[in-house]
DRENNUKE-279679 format. One record per residue (C-alpha): x, y, z; residue in one letter. Coordinates in Angstrom, 3 decimals. Each point is the difference from the previous one (the first is absolute). Example, Ala and Ser with C-alpha at 12.3 -4.5 7.8 and 13.67 -1.06 7.14 Angstrom:
xx: 12.300 yy: -4.500 zz: 7.800 r: A
xx: 1.370 yy: 3.440 zz: -0.660 r: S
END
This chain:
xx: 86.374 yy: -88.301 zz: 132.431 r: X
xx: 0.826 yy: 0.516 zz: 3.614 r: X
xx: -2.403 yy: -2.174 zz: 2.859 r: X
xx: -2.950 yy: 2.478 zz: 0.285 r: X
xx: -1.010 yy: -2.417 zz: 3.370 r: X
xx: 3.515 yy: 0.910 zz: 1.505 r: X
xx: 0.990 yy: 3.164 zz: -0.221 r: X
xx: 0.795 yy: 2.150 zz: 2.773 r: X
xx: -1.060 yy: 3.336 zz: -1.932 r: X
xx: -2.438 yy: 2.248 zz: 2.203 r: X
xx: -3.784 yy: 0.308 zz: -1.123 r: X
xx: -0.630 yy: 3.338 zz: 1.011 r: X
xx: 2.250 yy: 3.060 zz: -0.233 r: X
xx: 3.065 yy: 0.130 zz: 1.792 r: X
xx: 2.711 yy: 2.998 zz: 0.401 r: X
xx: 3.341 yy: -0.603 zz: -1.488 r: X
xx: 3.542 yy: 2.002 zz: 0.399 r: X
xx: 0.874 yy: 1.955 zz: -2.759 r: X
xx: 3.663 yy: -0.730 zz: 0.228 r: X
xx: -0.561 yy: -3.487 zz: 0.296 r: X
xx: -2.259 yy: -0.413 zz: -3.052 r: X
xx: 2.339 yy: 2.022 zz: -2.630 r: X
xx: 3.218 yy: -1.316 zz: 1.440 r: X
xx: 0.729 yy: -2.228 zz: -3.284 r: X
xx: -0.667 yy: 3.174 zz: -2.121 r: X
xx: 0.804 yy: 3.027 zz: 2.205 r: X
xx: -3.013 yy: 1.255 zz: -2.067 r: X
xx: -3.411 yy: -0.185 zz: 1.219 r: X
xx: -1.422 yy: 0.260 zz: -3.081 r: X
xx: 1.860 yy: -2.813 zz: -1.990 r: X
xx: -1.202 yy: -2.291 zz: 3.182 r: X
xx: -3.890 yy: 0.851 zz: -0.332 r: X
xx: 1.204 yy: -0.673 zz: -3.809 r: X
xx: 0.748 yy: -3.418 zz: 0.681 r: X
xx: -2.227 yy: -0.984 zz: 2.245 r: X
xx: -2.892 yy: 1.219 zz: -1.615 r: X
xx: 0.814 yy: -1.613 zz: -3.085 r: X
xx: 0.398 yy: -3.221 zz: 2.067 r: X
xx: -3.630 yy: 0.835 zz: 1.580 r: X
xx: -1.459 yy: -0.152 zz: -3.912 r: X
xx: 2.333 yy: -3.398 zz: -0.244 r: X
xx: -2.063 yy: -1.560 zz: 2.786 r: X
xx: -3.490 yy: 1.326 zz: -0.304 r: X
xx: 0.024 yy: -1.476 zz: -3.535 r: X
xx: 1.062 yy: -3.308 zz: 1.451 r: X
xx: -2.323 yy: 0.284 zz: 2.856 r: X
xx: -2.800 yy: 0.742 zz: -3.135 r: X
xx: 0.949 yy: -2.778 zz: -2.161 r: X
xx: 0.221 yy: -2.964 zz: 2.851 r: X
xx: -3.539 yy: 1.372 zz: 1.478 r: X
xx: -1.525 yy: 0.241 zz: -3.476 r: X
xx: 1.016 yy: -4.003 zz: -0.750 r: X
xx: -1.177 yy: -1.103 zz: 3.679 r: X
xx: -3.555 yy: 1.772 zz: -0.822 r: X
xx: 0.178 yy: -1.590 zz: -3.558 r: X
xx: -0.204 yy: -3.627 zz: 1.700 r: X
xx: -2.870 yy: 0.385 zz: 1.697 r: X
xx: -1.796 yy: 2.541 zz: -2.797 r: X
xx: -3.613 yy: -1.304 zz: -0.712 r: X
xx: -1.579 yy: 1.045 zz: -3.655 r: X
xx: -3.741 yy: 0.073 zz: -0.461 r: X
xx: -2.088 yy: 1.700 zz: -2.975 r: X
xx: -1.900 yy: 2.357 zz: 2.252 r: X
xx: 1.750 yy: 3.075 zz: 1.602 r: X
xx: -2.529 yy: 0.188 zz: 2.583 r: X
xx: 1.445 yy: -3.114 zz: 1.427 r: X
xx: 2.317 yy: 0.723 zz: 2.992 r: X
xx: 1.306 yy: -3.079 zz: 1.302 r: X
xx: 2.015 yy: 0.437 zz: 3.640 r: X
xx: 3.595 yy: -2.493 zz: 0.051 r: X
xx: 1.026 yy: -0.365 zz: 2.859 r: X
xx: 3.766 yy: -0.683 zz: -0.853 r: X
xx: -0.272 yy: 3.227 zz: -1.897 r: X
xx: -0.926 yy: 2.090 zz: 2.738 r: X
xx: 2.725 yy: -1.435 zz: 2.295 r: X
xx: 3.167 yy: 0.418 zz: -2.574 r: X
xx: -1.829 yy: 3.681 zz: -0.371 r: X
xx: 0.636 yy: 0.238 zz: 3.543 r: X
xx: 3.277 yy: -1.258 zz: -0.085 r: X
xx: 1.279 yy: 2.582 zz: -2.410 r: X
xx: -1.771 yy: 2.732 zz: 1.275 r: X
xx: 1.925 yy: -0.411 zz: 3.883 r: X
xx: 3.070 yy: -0.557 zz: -1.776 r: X
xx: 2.745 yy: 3.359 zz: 0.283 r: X
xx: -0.078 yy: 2.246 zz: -2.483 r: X
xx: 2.315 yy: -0.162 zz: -3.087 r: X
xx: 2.040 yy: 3.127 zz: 0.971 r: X
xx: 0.513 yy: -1.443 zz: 3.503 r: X
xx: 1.295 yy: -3.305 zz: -1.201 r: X
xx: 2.180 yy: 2.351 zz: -2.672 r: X
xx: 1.147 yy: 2.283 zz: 2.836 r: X
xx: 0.959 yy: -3.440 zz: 2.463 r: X
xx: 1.862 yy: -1.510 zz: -3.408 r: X
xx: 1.739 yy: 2.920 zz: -0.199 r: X
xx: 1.077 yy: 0.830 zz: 3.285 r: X
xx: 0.782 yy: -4.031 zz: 0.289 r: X
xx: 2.358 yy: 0.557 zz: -3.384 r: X
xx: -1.912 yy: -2.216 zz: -1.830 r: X
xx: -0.199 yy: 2.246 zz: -2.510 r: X
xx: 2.259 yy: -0.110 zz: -3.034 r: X
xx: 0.318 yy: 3.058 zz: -1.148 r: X
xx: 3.074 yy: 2.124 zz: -2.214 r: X
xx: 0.171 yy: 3.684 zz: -1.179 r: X
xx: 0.886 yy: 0.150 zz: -3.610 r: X
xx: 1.479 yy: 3.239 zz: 0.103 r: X
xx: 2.668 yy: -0.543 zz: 2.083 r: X
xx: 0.698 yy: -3.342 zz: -1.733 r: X
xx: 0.733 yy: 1.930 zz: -2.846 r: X
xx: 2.819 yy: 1.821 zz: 1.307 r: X
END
């Protein structure tokens, strides 16, 4: 997975040209294909690593009533919840071409 600490993908929304985005394709459609699929690709990642750095510092007791406040959890929380969201990092990879990506129909001909 990519190094969520350094990437230069925006946090917020940001305005990109058309042209520019779908140039690999020339189809618009095929691109929000990709990187969409690319965005599910990451999010599960993102899940997965944030669901085994919570599991280290999980604390079991008998009683439910029992709320018991980790610090560490809160702050890698807060780490992955400032972190860009999967479709930006998908729409940076792709517009970086770090995306591998081939259309099966036209390898077929």
């Amino acid at each position: 997975m990519q190094d969520l600490k350094n990437t230069n993908a925006p946090v917020s929304t940001k305005t990109l040209n058309r042209n520019e985005f779908d140039e690999k394709t020339d189809n618009i459609y095929e691109a929000i294909s990709i990187a969409s699929k690319r965005a599910i690709q990451i999010n599960s990642e993102i899940k997965k690593e944030l669901l085994e750095k919570l599991e280290e510092f999980a604390t079991y007791s008998d009683s439910l009533e029992e709320v018991f406040e980790n610090k560490e959890q809160i702050e890698v929380s807060k780490f992955y919840e400032k972190l860009p969201k999967p479709h930006a990092l998908a729409v940076m990879e792709w517009l970086e071409d770090k995306i591998y990506y081939r259309n099966t129909e036209k390898d077929a001909e």
